[in-house]
C-alpha positions in Angstrom: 8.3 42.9 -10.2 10.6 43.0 -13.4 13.8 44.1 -11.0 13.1 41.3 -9.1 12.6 38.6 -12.0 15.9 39.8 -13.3 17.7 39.6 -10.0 16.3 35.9 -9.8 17.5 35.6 -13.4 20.8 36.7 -12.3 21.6 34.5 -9.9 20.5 31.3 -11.9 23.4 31.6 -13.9 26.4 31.3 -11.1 23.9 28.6 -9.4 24.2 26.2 -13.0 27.6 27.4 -12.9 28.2 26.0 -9.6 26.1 23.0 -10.6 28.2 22.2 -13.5 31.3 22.2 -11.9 29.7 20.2 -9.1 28.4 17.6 -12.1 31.7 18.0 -14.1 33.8 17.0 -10.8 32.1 13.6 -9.6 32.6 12.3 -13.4 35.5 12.7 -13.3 36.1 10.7 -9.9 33.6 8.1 -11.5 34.7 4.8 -12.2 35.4 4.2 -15.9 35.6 5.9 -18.8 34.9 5.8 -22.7 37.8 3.5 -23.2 36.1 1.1 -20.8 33.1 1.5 -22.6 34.3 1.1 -26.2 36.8 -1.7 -25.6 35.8 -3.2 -22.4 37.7 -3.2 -19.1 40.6 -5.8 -20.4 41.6 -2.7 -23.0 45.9 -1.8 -22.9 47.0 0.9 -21.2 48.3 1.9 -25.2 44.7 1.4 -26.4 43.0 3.6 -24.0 45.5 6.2 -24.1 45.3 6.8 -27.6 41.4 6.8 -27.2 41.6 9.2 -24.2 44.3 11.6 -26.3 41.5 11.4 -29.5 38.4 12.5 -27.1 40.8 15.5 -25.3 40.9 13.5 -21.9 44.2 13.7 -21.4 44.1 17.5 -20.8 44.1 19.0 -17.8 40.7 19.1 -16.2 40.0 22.8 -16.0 40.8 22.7 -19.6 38.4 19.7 -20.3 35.8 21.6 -18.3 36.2 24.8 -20.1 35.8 23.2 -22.9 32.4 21.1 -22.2 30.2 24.7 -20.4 31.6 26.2 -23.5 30.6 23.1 -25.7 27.2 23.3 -23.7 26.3 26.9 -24.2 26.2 26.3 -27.5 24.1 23.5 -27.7 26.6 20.6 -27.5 26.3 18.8 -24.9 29.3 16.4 -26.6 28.6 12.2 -27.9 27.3 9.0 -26.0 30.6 7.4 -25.3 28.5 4.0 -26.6 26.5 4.8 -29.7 28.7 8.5 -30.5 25.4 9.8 -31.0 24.7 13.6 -30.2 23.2 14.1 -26.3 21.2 16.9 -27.4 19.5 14.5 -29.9 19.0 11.7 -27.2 17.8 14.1 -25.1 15.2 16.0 -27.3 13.5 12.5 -28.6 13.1 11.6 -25.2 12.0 14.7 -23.2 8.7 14.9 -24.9 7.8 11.7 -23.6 8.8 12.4 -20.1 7.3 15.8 -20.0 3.8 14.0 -20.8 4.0 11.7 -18.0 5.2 14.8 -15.7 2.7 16.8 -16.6 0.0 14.0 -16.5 1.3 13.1 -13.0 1.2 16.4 -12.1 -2.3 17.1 -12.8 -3.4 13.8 -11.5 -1.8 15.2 -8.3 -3.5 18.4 -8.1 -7.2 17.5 -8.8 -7.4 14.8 -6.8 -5.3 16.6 -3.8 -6.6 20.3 -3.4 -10.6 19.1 -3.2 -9.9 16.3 -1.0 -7.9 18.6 1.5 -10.5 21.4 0.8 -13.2 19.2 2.4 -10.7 17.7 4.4 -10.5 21.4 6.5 -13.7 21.9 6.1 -15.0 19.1 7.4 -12.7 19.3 10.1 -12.4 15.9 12.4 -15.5 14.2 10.3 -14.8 10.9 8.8 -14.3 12.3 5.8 -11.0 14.0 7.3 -10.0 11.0 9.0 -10.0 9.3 5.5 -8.1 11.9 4.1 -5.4 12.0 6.6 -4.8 8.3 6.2 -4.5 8.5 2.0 -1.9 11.0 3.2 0.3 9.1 5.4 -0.2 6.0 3.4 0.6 8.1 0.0 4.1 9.3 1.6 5.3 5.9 2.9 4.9 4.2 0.3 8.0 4.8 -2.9 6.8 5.6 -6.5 8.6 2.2 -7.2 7.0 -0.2 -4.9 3.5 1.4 -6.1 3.9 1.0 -9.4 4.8 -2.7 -8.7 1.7 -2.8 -6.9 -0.3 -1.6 -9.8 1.1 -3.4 -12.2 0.1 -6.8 -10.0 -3.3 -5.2 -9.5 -4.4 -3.3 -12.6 -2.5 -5.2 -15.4 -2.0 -8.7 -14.8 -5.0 -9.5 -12.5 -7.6 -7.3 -13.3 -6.1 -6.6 -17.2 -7.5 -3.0 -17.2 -4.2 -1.4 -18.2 -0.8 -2.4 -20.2 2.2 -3.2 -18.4 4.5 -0.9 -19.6 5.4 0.8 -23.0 3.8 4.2 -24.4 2.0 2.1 -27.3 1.7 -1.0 -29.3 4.0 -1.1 -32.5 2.3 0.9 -35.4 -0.1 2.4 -33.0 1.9 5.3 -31.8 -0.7 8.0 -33.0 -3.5 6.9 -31.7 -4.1 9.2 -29.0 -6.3 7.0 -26.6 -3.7 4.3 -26.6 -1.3 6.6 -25.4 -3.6 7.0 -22.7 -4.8 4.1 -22.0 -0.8 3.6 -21.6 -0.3 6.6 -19.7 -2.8 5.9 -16.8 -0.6 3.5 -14.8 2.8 5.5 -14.8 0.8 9.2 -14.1 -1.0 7.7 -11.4 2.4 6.1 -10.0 4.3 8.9 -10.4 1.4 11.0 -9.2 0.5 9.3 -6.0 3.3 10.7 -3.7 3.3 14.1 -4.5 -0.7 13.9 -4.1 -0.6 13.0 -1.0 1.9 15.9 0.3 -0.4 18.4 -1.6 -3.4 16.8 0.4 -1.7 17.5 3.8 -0.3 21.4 2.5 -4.2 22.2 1.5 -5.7 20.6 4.7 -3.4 22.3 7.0 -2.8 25.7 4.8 -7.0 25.9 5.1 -7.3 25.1 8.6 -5.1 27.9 9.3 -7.1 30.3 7.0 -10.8 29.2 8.1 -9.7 30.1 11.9 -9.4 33.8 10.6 -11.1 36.5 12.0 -12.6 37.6 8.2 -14.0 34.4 7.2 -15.6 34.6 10.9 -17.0 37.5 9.3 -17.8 36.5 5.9 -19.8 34.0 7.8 -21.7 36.0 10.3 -23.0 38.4 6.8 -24.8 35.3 5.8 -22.9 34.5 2.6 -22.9 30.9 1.5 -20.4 28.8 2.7 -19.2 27.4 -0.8 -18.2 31.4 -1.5 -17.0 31.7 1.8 -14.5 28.7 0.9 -14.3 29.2 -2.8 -13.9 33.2 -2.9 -12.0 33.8 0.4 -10.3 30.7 1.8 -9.3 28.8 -1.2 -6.4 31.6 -2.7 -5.0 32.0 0.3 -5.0 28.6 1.7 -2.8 27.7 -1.3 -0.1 29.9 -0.9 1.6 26.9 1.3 0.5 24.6 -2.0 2.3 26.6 -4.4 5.6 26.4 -2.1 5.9 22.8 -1.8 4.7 22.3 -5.9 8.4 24.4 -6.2 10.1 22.5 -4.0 8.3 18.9 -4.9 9.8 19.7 -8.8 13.0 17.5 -8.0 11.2 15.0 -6.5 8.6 14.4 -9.4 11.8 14.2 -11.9 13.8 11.7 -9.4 10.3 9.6 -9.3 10.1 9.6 -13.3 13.4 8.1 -13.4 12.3 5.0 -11.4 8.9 5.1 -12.7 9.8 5.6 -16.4 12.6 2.1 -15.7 9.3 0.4 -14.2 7.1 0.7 -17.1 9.6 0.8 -19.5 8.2 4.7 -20.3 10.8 5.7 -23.4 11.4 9.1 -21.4 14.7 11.1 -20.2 14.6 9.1 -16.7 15.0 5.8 -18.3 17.5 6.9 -20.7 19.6 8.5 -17.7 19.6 4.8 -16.0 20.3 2.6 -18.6 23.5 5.6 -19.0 24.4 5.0 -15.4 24.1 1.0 -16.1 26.8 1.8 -19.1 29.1 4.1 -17.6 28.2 6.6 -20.9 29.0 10.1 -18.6 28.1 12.6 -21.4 24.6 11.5 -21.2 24.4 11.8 -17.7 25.7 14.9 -17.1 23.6 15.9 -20.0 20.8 14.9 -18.2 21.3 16.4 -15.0 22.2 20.1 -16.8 18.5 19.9 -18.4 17.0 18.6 -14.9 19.0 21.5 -13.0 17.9 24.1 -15.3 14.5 23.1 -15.5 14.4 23.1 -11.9 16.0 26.4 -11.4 13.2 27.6 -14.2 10.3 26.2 -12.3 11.0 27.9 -8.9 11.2 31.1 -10.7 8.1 30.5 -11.7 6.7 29.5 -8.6 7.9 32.7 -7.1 6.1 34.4 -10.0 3.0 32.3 -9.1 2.6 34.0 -5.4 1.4 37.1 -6.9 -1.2 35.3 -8.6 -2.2 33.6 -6.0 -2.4 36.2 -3.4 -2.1 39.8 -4.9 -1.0 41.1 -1.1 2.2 39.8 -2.2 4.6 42.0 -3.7 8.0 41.8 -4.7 10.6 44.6 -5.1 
């Protein structure tokens, strides 16, 4: 297991690598620039020159790019081109805030999707499955951003159960039950898609496993059917469930970014779109490094998770 988790570890370095010069090559084909930024589009050719020449811009690009993965293994992921503030900074005051509504989407996900696609299997046909499939299809046609518009029609201005957007009233930041009370809306948003997919990977993952022949004969010894599904469907059933929570990672991150712009959430995603909105590049390849690495980070652990999950599974 530890040959294999350093093999994995191996090859996430060339993949951010490749990543970075994948990131580092599309800003530089991007419209604008910090001169554009700082001076406005009606700057001289002199003017934005001499600014180019005082960022290093007007070195040859493999030189600029050394420079920046170098910059960025040590921490420095360089200045916002608008406020000269330190990425890193923007970045850490923000990624607490998104990581909340991540992880509160991504729980909101889970319970509600792996006992409704439990009873969904085993309940096979029955109304109850029927109703389940049709959450499903409904939950993955419908984008995180139309829903959240939806809510905030529904459950904030006509029914006034939740706020419209913001992580707290000013000088309530500390109080943990507005936070939330603010948090409900956006988790639920962001949550709704990816519960839907779980729903349909636990339905269909514990179909397959119920048809086996030993839970045919976990049945015919008499044992109760919750520890027939609990004990000796359940783990195996969500080996499929752990496979698309890998591969769903990206998703959940491009669905904060609409969701946290919807209700104004002050996380990474919204701080990434009001970057795109200002042509300030450093923060949005800063961005995109923390997202990829994350992401890289997650699957490894997804990979780890199998083992859990199933101890048949092995890894050299």
């Amino acid at each position: 297991m530890s040959r294999y988790i350093m093999r994995r570890v191996l090859i996430i370095i060339p993949t951010l690598i490749g990543v970075s010069i994948i990131l580092f090559a599309v800003m530089m084909i991007a419209p604008g620039g910090p001169e554009a930024v700082l001076m406005g589009d009606d700057i001289s050719a002199e003017a934005a020159a001499r600014i180019r020449a005082n960022l290093g811009l007007d070195q040859p690009i493999p030189v600029q790019y050394v420079r920046w993965f170098t910059n960025m293994l040590r921490g420095d992921l360089g200045n916002s081109f608008r406020t000269g503030e330190p990425v890193i900074s923007l970045i850490a005051d923000r990624l607490p805030n998104s990581l909340v509504l991540t992880v509160a989407a991504f729980a909101f996900a889970l319970i509600v999707a792996i006992p409704f696609g439990v009873i969904a299997a085993v309940k096979h046909n029955s109304l109850i499955d029927k109703a389940a499939s049709v959450i499903a299809f409904l939950g993955v046609s419908f984008p995180s951003f139309w829903l959240g518009i939806v809510f905030i029609l529904i459950f904030a201005y006509r029914l006034g159960w939740f706020p419209v957007s913001g992580m707290a009233p000013f000088g309530m930041e500390r109080d943990i039950l507005v936070r939330l009370h603010h948090l409900v809306l956006p988790a639920v948003t962001l949550g709704s898609v990816q519960m839907a997919t779980y729903m349909r990977f636990t339905r269909s993952g514990m179909l397959e496993v119920l048809r086996q022949d030993y839970i045919r004969t976990a049945n015919a010894k008499g044992l109760h059917p919750r520890k027939v599904v609990i004990k000796h469907a359940l783990r195996n059933g969500l080996i499929s469930v752990v496979t698309v929570v890998g591969l769903s990672l990206p998703a959940l991150v491009g669905g904060a970014v609409l969701t946290e712009t919807i209700f104004a959430w002050p996380g990474v995603g919204r701080l990434a779109v009001n970057a795109v909105f200002q042509r300030d590049y450093p923060i949005i390849m800063g961005v995109n490094m923390a997202v990829a690495t994350v992401t890289v980070l997650v699957n490894l652990l997804v990979d780890v998770m199998y083992t859990l999950v199933d101890p048949r599974i092995a890894f050299d």
